[in-house]
C-alpha positions in Angstrom: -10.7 -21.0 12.4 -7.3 -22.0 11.8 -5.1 -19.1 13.9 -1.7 -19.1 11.6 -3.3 -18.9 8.3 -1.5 -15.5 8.3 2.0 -15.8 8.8 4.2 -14.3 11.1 7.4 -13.1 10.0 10.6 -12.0 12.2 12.8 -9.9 9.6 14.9 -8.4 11.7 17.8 -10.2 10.3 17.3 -9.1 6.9 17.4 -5.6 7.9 21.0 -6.1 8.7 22.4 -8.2 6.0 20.1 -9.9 2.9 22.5 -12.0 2.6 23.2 -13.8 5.8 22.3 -17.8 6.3 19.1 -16.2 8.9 18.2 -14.2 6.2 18.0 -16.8 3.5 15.9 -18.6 5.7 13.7 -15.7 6.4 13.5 -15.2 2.5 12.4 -18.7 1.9 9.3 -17.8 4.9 8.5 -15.0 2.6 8.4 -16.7 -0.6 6.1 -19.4 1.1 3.8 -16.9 2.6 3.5 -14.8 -1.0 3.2 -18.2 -2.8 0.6 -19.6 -0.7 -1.2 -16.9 1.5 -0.5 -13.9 -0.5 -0.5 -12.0 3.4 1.9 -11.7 5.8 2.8 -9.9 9.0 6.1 -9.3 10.0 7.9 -8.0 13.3 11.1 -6.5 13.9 10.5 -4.5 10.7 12.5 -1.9 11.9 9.6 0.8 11.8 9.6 2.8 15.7 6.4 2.2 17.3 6.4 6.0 17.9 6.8 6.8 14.7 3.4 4.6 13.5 1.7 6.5 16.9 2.9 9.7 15.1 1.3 8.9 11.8 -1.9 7.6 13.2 -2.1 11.0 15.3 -1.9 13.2 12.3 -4.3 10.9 10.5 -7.0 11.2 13.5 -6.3 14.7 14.0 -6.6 15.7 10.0 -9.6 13.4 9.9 -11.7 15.2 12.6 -10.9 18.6 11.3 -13.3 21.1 9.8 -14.5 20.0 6.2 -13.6 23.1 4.4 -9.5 22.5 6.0 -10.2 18.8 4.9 -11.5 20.3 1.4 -8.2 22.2 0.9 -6.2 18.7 -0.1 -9.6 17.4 -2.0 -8.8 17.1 -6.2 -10.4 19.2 -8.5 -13.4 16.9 -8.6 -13.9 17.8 -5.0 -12.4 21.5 -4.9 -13.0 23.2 -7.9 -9.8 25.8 -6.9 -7.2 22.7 -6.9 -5.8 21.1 -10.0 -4.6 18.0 -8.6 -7.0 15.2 -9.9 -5.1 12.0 -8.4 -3.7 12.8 -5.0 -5.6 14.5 -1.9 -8.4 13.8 0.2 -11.5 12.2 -0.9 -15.1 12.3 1.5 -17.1 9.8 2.9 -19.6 9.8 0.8 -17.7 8.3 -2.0 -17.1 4.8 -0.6 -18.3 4.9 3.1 -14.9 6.3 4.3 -12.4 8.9 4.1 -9.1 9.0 2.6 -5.7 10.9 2.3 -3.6 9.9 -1.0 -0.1 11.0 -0.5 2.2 10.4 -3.1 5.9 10.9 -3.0 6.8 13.6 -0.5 9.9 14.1 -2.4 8.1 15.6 -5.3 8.1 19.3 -5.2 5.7 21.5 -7.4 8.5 22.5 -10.2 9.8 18.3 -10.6 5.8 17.7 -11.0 5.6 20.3 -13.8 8.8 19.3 -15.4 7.3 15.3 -15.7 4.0 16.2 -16.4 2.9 13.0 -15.6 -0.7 12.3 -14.7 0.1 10.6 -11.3 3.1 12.9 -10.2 1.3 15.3 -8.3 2.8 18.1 -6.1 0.5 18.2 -3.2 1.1 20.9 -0.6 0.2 19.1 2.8 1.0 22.7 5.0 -2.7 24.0 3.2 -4.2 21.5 5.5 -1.4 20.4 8.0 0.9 21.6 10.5 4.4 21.8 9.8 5.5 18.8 12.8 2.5 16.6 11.1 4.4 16.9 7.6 8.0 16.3 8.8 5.8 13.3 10.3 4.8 11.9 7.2 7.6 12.7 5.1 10.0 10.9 7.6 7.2 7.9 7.7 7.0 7.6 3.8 10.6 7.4 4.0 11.4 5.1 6.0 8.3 2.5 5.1 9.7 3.1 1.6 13.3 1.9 2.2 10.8 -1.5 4.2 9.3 -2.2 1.3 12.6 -2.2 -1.0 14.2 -4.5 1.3 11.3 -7.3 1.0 11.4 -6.4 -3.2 15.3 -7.4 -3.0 13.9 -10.4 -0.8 12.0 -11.3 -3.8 14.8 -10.4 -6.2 17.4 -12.6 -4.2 14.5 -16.2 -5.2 15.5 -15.9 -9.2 18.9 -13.6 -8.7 21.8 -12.9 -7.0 21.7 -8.7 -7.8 19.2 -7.7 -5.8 20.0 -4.1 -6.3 18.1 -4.3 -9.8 15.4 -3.1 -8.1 17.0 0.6 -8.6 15.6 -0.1 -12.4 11.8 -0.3 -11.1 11.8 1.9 -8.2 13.1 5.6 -8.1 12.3 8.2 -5.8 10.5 11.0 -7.5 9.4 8.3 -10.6 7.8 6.1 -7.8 3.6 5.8 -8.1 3.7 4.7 -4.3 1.0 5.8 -2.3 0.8 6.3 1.2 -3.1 6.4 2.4 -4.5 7.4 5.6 -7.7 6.0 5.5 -10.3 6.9 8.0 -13.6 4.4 8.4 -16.4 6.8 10.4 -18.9 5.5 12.1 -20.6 3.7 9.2 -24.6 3.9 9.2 -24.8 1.0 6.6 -22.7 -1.5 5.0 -20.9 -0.5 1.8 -21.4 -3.9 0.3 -22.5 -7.1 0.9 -20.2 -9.8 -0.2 -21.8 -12.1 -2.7 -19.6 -15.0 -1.3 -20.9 -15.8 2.2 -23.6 -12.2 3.0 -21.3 -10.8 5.4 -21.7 -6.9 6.0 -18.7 -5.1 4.3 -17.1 -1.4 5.5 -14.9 -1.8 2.6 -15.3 -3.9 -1.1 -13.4 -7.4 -1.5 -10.9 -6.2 -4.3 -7.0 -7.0 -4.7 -4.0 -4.3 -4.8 -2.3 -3.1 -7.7 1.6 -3.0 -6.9 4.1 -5.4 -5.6 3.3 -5.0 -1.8 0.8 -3.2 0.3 2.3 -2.6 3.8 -0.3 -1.5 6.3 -0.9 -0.3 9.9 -4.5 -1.7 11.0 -5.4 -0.4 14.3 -7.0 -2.5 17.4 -10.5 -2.8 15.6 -9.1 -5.0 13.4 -11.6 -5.7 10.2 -9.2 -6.8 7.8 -9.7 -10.5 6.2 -8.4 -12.5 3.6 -9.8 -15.3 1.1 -7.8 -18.7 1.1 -7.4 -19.2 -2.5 -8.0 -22.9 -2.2 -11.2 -23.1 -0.2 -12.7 -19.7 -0.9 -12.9 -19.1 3.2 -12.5 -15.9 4.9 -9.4 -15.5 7.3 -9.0 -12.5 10.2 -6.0 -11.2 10.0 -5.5 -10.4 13.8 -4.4 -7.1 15.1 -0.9 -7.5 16.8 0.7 -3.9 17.9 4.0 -5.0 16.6 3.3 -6.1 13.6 2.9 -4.7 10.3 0.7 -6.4 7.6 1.9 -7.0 4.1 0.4 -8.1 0.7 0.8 -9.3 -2.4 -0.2 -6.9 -5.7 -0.9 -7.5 -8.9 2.2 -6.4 -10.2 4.1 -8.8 -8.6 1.9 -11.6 -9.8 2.8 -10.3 -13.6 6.4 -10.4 -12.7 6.3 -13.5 -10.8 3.9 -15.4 -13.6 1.8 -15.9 -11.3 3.6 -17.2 -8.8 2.9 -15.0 -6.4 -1.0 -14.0 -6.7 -2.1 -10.8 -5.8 -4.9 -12.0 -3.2 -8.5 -10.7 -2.6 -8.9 -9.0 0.5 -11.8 -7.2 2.5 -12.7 -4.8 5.6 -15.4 -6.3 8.1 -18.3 -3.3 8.4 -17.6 -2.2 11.8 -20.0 0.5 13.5 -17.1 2.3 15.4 -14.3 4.2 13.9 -11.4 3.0 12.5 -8.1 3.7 11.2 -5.6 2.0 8.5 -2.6 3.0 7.1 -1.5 1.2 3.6 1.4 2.1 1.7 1.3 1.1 -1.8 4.6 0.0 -3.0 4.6 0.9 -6.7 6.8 0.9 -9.4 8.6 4.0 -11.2 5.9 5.4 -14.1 7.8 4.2 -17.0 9.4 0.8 -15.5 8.8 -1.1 -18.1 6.8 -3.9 -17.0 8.3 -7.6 -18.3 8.6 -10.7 -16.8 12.2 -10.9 -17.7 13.0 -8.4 -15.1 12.7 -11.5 -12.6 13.5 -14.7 -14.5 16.6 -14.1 -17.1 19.9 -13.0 -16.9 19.7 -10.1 -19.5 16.3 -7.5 -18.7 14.8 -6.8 -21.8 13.6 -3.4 -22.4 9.8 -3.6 -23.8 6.8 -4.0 -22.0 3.7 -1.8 -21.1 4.9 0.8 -18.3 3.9 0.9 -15.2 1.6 3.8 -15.7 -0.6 2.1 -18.0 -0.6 -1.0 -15.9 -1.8 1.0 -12.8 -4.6 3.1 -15.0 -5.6 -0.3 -16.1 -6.2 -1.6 -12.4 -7.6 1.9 -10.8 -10.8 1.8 -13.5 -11.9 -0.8 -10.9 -11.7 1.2 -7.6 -14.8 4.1 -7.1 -12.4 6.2 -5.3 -10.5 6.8 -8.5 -13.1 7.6 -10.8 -12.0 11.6 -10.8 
């Protein structure tokens, strides 16, 4: 098995200054590994390793809570008493894990009722949470937000030299970014088993739906990608400094297709296991046009990006609410 097939990535110079010689150099790494791999890891990413030890302790400790406090996050399809249908908790028995969607912790319950929008959802963590554990996440969701529009003006700075476009497509509040605890229990059965090669599966091959997925994958490991080229199944190996990012089917629309949104898949794994994906997506009424990357002048039709994500959720069971 070839061992760099995923990509290692040192971005600390891009953290300081996008525009520096190390940084072009670093942005040309990135445009290779999106183009070619459609994964990444990269280190020096400017996220504490406290901070991720933080996130993964409210995840395990949420996780191994009593049902009914689990239930008290769960959307309406779950918990008859909430009215949130697209953020919240989701069991087990819906895909062979649990989850936590978390959507913008900016959003408070009077913005979400102002927007009415179907995925701006106030959710009130403290129902289920302690008060440290939601400063926790809220400071996390911040900061691995402010990561992911850093690598976006990465991909801005290939076709232009205003990176700070990406204002247009991501705004706090508007954003549709998700960041999921997911929690993989100790699975009695495979969830699927992949029609390519028969392998056991704790979690479907599918792609992602934004412009990256940044995740935290714990020791266990699991995760793999599929070369596009020869169909083959890659690990991507745990490394405790690293975060793993992907490319999502947005960014393939805005890329033409340059940069493929790539399947992925989670090994089935008898033990417990923890993952943390943030889902970098758009504002809810970015207009979605391939201008936006490749002229001069962005033009101002398109499907928005709330249609575009409805379009790609219809494939994911979770979602079916």
């Amino acid at each position: 098995m070839k061992k760099n097939f995923i990509p290692t990535i040192d971005i600390s110079a891009l953290l300081k200054n996008i525009n520096s010689n190390r940084s072009r150099q670093i942005i040309k790494n990135i445009e290779k590994a999106c183009a070619e791999v459609g994964f990444f890891q990269i280190i020096n990413h400017g996220i504490a390793k406290k901070q991720i030890q933080s996130i993964c302790y409210v995840g395990n400790k949420f996780f191994k809570s009593s049902e009914k406090n689990k239930r008290k996050l769960a959307p309406k399809k779950w918990n008859k008493k909430n009215k949130n249908i697209y953020r919240g908790y989701f069991p087990n028995d819906v895909n062979g894990k649990e989850g936590l969607d978390i959507g913008d912790t900016k959003v408070t319950k009077k913005y979400a009722q102002k927007v009415k929008n179907q995925y701006i959802e106030y959710l009130n963590l403290n129902k289920s949470i302690n008060q440290k554990s939601v400063k926790s996440i809220s400071q996390y969701f911040d900061n691995i937000f402010i990561l992911c529009e850093i690598l976006f003006r990465s991909v801005i700075k290939i076709y232009k030299e205003d990176t700070f476009i990406s204002k247009k497509a991501f705004s706090r509040l508007k954003t549709l970014s998700t960041l999921r605890l997911n929690y993989y229990p100790n699975q009695s059965k495979p969830v699927e088993i992949s029609k390519d090669d028969g392998v056991a599966l704790g979690c479907e091959t599918h792609v992602d739906s934004g412009i990256f997925t940044v995740l935290y994958q714990d020791k266990r490991g699991g995760l793999q990608v599929q070369n596009r080229k020869n169909k083959k199944w890659y690990n991507v190996p745990f490394n405790k400094k690293a975060l793993v990012v992907n490319t999502g089917r947005a960014l393939e629309f805005l890329s033409k297709g340059k940069f493929k949104a790539t399947n992925h898949r989670v090994l089935w794994n008898k033990t417990e296991r923890m993952s943390i994906p943030f889902f970098f997506e758009p504002s809810y009424d970015f207009k979605m046009n391939t201008s936006f990357l490749h002229k001069s002048k962005i033009d101002n039709y398109g499907m928005i990006y709330e249609k575009f994500l409805n379009k790609s959720l219809k494939k994911f069971v979770e979602y079916k609410r």
